[in-house]
PDB file of N, CA, C and O in Angstrom:
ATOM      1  N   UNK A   1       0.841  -1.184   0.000  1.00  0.00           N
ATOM      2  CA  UNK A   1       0.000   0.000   0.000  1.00  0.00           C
ATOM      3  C   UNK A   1       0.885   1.246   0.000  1.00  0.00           C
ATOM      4  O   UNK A   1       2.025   1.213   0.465  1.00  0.00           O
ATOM      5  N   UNK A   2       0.274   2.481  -0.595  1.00  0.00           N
ATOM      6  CA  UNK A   2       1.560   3.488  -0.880  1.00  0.00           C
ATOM      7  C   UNK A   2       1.837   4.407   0.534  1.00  0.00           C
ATOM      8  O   UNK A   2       0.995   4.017   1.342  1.00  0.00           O
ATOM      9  N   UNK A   3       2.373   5.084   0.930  1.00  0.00           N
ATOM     10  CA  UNK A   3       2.727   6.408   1.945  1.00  0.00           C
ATOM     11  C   UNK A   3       1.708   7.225   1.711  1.00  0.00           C
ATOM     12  O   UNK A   3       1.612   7.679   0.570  1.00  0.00           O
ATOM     13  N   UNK A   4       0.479   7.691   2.967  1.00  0.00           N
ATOM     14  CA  UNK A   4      -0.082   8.527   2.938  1.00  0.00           C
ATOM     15  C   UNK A   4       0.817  10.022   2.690  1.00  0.00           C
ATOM     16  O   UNK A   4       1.906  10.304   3.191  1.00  0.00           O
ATOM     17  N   UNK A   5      -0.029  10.872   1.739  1.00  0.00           N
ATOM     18  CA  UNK A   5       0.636  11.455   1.694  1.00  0.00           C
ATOM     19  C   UNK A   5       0.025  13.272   2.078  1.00  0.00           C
ATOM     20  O   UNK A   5      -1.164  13.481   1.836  1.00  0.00           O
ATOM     21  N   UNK A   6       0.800  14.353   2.598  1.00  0.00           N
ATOM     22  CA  UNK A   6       0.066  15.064   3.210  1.00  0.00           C
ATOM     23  C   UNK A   6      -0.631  16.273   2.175  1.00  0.00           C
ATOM     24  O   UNK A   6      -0.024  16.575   1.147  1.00  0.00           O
ATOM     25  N   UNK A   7      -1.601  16.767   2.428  1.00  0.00           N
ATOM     26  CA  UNK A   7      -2.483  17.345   1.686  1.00  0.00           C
ATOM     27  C   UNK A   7      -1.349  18.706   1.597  1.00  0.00           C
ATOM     28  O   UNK A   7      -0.871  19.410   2.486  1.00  0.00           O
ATOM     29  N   UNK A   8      -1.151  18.705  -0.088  1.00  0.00           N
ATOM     30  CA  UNK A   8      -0.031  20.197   0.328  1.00  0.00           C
ATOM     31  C   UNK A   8      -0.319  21.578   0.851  1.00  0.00           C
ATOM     32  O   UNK A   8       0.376  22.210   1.646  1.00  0.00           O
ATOM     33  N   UNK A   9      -1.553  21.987   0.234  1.00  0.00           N
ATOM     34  CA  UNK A   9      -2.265  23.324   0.228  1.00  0.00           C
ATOM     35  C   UNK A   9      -2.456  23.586   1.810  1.00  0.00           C
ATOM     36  O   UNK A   9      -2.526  24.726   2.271  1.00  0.00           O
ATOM     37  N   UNK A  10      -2.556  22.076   2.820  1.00  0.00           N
ATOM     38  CA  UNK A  10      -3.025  22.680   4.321  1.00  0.00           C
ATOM     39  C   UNK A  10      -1.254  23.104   4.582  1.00  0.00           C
ATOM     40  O   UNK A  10      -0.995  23.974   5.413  1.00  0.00           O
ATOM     41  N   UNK A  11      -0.383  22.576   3.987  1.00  0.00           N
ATOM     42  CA  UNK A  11       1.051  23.077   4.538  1.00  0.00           C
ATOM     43  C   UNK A  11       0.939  24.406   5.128  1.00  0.00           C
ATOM     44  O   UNK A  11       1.008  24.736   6.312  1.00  0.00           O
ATOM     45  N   UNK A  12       0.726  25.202   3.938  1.00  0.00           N
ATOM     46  CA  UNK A  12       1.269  26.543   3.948  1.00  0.00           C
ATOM     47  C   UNK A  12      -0.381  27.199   4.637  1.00  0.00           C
ATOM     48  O   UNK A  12      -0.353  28.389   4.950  1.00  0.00           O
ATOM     49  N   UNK A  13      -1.414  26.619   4.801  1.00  0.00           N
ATOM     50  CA  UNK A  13      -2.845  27.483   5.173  1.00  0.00           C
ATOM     51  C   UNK A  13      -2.350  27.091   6.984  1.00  0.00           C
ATOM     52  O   UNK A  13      -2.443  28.050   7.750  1.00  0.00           O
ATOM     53  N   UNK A  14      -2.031  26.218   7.375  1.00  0.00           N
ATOM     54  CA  UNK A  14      -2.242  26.184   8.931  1.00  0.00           C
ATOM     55  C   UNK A  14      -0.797  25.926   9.589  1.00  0.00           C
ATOM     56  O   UNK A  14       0.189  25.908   8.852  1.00  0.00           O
ATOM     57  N   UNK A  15      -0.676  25.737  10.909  1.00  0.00           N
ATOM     58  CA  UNK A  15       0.549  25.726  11.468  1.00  0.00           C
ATOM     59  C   UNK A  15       0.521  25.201  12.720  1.00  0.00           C
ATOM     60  O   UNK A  15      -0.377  25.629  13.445  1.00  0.00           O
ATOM     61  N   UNK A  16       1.405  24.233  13.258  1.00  0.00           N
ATOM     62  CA  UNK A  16       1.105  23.209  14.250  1.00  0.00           C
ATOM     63  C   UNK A  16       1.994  23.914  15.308  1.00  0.00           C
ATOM     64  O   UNK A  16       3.199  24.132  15.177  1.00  0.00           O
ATOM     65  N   UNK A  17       1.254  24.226  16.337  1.00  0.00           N
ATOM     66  CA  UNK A  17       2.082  24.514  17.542  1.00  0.00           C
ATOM     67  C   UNK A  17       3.032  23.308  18.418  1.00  0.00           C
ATOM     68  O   UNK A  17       2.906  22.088  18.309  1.00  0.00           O
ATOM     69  N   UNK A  18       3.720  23.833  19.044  1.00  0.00           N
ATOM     70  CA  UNK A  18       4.442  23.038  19.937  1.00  0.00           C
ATOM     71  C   UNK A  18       3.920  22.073  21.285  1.00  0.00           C
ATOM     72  O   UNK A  18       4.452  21.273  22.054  1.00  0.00           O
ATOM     73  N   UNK A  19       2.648  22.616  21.091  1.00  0.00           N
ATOM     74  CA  UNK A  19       1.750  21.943  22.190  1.00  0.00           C
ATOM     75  C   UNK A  19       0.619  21.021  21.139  1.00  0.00           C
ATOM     76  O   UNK A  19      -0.205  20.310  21.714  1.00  0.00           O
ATOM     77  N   UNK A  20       0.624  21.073  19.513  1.00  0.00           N
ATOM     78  CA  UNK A  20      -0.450  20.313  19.160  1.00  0.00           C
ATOM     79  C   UNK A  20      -1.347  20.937  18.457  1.00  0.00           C
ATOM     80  O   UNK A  20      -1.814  20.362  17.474  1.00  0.00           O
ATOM     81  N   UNK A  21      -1.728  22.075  18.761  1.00  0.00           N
ATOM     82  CA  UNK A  21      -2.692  22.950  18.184  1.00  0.00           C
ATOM     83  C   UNK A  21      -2.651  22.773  16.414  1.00  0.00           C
ATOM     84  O   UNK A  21      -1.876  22.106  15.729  1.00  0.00           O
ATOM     85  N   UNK A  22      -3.662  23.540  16.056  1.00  0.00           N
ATOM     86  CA  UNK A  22      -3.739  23.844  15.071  1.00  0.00           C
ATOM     87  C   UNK A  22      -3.923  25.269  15.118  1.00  0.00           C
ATOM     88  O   UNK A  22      -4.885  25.711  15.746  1.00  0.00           O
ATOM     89  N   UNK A  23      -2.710  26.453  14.230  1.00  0.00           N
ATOM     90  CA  UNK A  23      -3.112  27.635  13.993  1.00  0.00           C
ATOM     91  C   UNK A  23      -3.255  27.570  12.749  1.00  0.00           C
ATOM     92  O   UNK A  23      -2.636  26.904  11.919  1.00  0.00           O
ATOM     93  N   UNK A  24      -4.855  28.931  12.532  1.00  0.00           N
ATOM     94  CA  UNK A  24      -5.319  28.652  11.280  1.00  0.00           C
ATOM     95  C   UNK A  24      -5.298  30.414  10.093  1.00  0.00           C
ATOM     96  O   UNK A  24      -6.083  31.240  10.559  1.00  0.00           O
ATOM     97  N   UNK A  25      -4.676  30.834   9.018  1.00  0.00           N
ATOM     98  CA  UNK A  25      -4.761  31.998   8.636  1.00  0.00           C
ATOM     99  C   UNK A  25      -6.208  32.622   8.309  1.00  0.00           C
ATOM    100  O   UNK A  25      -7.013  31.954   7.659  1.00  0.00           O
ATOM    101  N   UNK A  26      -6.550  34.008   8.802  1.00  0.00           N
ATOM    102  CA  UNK A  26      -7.948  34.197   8.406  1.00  0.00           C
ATOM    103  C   UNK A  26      -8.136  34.793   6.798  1.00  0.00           C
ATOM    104  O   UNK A  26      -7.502  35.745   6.344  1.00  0.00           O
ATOM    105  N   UNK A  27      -8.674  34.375   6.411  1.00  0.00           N
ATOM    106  CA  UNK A  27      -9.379  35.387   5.077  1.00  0.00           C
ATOM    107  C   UNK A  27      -9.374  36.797   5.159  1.00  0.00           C
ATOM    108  O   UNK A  27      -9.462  37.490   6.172  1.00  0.00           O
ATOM    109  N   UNK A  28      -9.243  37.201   3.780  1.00  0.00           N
ATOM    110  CA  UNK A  28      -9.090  39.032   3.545  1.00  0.00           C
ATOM    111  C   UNK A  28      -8.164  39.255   3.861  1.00  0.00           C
ATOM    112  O   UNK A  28      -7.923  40.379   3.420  1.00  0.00           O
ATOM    113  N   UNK A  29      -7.194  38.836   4.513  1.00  0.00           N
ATOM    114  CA  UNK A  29      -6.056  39.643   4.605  1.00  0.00           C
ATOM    115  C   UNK A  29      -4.546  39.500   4.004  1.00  0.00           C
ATOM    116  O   UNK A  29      -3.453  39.466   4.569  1.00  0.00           O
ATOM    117  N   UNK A  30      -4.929  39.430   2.626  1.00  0.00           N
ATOM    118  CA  UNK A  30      -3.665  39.467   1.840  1.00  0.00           C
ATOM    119  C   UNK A  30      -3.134  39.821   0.789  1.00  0.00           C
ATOM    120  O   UNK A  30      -1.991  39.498   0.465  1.00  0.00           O
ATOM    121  N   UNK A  31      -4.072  40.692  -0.032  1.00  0.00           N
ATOM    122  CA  UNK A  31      -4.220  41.641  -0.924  1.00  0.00           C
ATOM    123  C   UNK A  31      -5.255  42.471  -0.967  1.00  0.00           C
ATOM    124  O   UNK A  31      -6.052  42.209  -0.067  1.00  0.00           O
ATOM    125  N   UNK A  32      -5.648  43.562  -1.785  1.00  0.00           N
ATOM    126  CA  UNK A  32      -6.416  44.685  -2.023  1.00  0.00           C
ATOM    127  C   UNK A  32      -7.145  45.289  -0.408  1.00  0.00           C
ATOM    128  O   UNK A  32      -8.303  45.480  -0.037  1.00  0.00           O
ATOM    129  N   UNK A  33      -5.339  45.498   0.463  1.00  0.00           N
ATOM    130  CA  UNK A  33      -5.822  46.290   1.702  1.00  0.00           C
ATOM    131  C   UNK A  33      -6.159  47.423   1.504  1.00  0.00           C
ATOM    132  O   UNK A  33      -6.932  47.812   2.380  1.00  0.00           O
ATOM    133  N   UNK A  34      -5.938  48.159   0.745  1.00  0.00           N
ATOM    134  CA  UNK A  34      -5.739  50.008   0.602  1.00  0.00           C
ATOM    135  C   UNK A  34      -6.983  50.280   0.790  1.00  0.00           C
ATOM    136  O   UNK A  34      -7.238  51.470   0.972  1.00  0.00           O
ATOM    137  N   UNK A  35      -8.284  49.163   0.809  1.00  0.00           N
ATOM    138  CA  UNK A  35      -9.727  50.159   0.960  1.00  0.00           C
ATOM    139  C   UNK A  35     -10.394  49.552   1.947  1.00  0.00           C
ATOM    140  O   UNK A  35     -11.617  49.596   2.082  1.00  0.00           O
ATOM    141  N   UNK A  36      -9.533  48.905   2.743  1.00  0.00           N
ATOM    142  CA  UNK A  36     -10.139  48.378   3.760  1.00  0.00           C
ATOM    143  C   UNK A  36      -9.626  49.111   5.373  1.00  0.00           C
ATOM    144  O   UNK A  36      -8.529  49.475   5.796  1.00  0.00           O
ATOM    145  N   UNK A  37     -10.544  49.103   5.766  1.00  0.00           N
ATOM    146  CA  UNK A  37     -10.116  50.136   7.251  1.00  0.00           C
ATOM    147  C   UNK A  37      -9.321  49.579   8.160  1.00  0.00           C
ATOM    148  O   UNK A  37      -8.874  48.432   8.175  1.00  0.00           O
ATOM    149  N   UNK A  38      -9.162  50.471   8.940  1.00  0.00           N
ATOM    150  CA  UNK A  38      -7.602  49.747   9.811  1.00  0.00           C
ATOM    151  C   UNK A  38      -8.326  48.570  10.963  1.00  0.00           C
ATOM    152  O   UNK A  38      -7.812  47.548  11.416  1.00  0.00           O
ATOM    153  N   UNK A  39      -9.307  48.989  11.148  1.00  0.00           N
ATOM    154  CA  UNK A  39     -10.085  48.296  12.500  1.00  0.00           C
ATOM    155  C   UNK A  39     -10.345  47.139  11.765  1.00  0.00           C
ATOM    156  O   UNK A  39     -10.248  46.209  12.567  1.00  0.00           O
ATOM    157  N   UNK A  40     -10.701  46.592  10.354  1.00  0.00           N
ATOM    158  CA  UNK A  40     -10.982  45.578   9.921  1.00  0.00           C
ATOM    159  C   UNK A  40      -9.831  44.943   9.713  1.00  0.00           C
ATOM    160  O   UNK A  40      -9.812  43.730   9.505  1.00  0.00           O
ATOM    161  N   UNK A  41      -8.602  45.779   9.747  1.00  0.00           N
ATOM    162  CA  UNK A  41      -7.435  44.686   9.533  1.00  0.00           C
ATOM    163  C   UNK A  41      -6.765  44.338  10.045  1.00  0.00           C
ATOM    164  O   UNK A  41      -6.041  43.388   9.749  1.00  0.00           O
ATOM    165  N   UNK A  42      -6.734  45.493  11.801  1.00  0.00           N
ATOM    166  CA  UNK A  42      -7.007  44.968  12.962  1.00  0.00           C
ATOM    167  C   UNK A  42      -7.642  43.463  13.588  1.00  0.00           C
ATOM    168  O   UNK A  42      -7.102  42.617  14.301  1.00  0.00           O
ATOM    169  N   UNK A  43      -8.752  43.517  13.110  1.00  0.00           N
ATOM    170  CA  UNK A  43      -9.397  42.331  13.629  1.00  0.00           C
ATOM    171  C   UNK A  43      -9.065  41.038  12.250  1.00  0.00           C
ATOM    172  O   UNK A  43      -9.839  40.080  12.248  1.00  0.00           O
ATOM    173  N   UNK A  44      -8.477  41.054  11.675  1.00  0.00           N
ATOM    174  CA  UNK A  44      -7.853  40.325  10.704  1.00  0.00           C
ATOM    175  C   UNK A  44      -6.508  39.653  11.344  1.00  0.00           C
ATOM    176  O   UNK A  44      -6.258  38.499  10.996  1.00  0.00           O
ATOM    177  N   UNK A  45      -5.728  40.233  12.155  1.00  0.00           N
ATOM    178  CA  UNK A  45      -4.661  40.117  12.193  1.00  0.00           C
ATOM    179  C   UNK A  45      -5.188  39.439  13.503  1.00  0.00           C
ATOM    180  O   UNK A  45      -6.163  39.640  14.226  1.00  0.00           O
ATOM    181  N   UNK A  46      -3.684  38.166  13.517  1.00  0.00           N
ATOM    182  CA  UNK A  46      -3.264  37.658  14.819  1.00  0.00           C
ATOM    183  C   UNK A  46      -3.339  36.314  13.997  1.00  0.00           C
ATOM    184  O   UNK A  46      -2.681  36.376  12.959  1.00  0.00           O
ATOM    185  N   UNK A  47      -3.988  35.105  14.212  1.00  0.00           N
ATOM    186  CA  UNK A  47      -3.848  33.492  13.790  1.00  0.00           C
ATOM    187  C   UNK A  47      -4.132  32.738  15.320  1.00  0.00           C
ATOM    188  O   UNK A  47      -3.367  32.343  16.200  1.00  0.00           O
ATOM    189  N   UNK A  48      -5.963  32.750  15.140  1.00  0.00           N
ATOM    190  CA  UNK A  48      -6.743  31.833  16.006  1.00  0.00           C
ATOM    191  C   UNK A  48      -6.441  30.313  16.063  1.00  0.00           C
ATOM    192  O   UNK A  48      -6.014  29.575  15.176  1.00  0.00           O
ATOM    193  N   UNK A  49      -6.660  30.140  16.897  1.00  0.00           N
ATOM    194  CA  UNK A  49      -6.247  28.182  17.164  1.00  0.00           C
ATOM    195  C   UNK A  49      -8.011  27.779  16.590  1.00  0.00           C
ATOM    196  O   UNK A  49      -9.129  28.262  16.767  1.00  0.00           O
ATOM    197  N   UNK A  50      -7.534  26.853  15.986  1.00  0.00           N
ATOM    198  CA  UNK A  50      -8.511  26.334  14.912  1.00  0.00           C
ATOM    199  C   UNK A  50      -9.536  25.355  16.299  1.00  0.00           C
ATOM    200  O   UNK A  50      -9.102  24.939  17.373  1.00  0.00           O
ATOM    201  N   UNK A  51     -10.936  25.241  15.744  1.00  0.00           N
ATOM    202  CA  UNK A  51     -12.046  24.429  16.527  1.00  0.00           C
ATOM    203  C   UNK A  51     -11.589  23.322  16.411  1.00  0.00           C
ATOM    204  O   UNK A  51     -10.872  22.926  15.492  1.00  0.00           O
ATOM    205  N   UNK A  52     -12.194  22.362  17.900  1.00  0.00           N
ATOM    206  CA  UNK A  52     -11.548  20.903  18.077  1.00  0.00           C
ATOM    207  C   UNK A  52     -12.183  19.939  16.585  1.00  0.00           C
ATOM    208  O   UNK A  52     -11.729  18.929  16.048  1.00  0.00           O
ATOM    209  N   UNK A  53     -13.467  20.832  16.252  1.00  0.00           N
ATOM    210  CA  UNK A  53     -14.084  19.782  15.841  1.00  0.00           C
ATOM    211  C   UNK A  53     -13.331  19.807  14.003  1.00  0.00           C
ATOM    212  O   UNK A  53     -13.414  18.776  13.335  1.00  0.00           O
ATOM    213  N   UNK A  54     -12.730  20.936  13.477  1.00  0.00           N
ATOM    214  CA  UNK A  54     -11.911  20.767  12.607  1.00  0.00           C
ATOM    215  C   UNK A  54     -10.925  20.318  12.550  1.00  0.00           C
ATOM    216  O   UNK A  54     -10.660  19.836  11.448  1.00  0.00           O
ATOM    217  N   UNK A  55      -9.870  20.209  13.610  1.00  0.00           N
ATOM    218  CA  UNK A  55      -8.952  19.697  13.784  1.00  0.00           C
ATOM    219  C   UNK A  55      -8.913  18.459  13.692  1.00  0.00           C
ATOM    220  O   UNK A  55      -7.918  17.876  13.261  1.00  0.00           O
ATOM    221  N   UNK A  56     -10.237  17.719  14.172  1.00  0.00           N
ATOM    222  CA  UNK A  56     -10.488  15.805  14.174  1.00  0.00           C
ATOM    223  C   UNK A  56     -10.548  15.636  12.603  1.00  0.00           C
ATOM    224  O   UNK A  56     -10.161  14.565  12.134  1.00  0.00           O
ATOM    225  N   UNK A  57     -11.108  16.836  11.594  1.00  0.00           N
ATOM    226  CA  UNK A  57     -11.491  16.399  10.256  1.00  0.00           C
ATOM    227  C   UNK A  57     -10.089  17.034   9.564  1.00  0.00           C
ATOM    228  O   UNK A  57     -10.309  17.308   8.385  1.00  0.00           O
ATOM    229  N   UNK A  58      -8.851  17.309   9.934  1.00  0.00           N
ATOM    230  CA  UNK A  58      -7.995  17.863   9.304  1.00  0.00           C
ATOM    231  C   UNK A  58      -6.809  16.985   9.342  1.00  0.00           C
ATOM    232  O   UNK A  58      -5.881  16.960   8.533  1.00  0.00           O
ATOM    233  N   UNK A  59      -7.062  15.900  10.946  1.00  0.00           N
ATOM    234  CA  UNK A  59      -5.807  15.249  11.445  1.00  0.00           C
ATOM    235  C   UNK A  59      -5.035  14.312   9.866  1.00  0.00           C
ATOM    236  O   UNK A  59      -3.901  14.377   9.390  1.00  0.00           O
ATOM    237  N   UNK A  60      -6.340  13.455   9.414  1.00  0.00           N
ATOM    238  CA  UNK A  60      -5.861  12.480   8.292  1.00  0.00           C
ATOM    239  C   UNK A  60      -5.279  13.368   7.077  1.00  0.00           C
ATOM    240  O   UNK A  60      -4.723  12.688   6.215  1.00  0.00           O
ATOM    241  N   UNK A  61      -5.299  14.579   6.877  1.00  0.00           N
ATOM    242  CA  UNK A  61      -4.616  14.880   5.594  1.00  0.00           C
ATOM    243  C   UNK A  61      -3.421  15.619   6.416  1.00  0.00           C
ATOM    244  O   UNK A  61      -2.539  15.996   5.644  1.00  0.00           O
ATOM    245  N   UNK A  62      -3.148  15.940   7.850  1.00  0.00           N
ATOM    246  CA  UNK A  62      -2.096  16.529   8.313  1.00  0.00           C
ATOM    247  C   UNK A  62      -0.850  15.687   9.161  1.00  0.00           C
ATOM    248  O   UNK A  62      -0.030  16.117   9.972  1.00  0.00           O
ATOM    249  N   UNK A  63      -1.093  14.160   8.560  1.00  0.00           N
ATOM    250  CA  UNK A  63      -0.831  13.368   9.455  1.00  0.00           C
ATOM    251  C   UNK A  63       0.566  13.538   9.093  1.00  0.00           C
ATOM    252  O   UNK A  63       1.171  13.032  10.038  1.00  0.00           O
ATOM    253  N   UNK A  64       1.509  14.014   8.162  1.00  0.00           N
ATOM    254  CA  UNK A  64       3.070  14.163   7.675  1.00  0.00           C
ATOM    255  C   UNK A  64       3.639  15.473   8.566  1.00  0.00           C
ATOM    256  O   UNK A  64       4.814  15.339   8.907  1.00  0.00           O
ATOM    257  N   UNK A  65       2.976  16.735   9.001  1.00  0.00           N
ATOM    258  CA  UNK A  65       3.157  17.742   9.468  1.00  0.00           C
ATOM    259  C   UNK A  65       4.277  17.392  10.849  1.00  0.00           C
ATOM    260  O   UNK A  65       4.671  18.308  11.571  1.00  0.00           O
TER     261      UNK A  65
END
């Protein structure tokens, strides 16, 4: 049977903490800022720890990470 192999696109979208987590990047914030207000890109910014219940549906394609 071949080597699971890891889903590439979650590589670069999420990021595994040192404790396990899953951090996840939010939407909107990575081109055409210039018309978007600061408070919205404010609340854009930082990288939330992803829900348990995504993390159970993410483990099998992140299992190489």
């Amino acid at each position: 049977m071949p080597k699971m192999k890891t889903h590439s696109s979650l590589k670069d979208r999420v990021k595994i903490t040192g404790t396990g987590k899953v951090k996840r990047f939010k939407a909107y914030r990575n081109h055409l800022l210039s018309h978007k207000s600061g408070r919205q890109k404010r609340n854009l910014a930082g990288h939330p720890v992803m829900a348990a219940g995504d993390v159970k549906r993410l483990k099998q394609s992140l299992s190489n990470l």
